[in-house]
C-alpha positions in Angstrom: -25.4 -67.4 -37.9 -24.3 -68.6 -41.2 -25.5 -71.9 -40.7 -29.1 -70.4 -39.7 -29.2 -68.0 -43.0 -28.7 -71.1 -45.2 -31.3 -73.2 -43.5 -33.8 -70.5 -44.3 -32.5 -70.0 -47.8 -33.0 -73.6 -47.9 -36.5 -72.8 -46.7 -37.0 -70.2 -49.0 -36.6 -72.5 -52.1 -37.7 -76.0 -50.7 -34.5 -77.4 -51.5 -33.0 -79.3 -48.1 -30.0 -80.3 -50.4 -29.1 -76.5 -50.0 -27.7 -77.0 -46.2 -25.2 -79.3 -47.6 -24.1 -77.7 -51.2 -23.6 -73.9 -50.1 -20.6 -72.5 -48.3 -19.7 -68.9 -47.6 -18.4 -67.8 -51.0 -21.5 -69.3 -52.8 -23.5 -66.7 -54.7 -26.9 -66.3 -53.5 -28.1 -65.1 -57.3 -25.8 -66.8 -59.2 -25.3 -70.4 -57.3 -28.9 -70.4 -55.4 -30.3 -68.8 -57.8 -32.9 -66.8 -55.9 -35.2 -65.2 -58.0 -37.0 -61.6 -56.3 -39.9 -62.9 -54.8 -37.8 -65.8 -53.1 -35.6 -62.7 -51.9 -38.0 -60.9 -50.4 -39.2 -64.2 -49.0 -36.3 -65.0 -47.8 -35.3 -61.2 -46.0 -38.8 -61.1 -44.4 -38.1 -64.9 -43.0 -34.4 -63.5 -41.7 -36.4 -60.5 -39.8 -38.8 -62.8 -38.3 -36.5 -65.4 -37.0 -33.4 -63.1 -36.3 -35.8 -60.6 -34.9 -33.6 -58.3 -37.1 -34.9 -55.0 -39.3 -34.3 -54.7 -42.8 -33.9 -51.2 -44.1 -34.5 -51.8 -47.8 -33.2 -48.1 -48.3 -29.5 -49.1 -47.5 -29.9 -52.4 -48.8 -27.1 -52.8 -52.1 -27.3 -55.8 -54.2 -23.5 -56.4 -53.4 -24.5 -58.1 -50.2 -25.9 -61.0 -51.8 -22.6 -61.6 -53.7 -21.8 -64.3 -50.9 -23.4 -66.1 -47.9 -20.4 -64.8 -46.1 -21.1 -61.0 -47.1 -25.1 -61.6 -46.4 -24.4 -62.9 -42.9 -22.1 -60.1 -42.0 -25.5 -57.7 -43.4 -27.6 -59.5 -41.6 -25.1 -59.1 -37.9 -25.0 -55.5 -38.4 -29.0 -55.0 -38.6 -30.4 -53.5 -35.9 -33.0 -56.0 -33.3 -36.7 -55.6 -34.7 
């Protein structure tokens, strides 16, 4: 699944050179450098492809502190 998430983060910010430069402990602030609009862009693409359902109301900015901890969010959301 953590390959998936950082093909749509590379996606998200038209940057293929993404798939090859991120690994699980990369920041997805800090080292992609996702800005908010590419976040939302990106968490409406993950409940699109994953068939996944963000709750926005549980949603805590520590799980964008690594592609490992996103992935892990995005395994425990319930199917769309």
């Amino acid at each position: 699944m953590r390959d998936k998430i950082i093909q749509l983060m590379a996606r998200v910010t038209n940057d293929a050179t993404l798939e090859s430069r991120l690994n699980g402990s990369s920041h997805l602030v800090n080292d992609l450098g996702l800005d908010s609009l590419q976040l939302i862009n990106l968490i409406l693409l993950i409940e699109e492809e994953l068939a996944v359902q963000v709750d926005f109301d549980s949603f805590q900015v520590q799980h964008l502190s690594s592609v490992d901890r996103f992935t892990d969010y995005v395994a425990g959301l319930p199917k769309a």
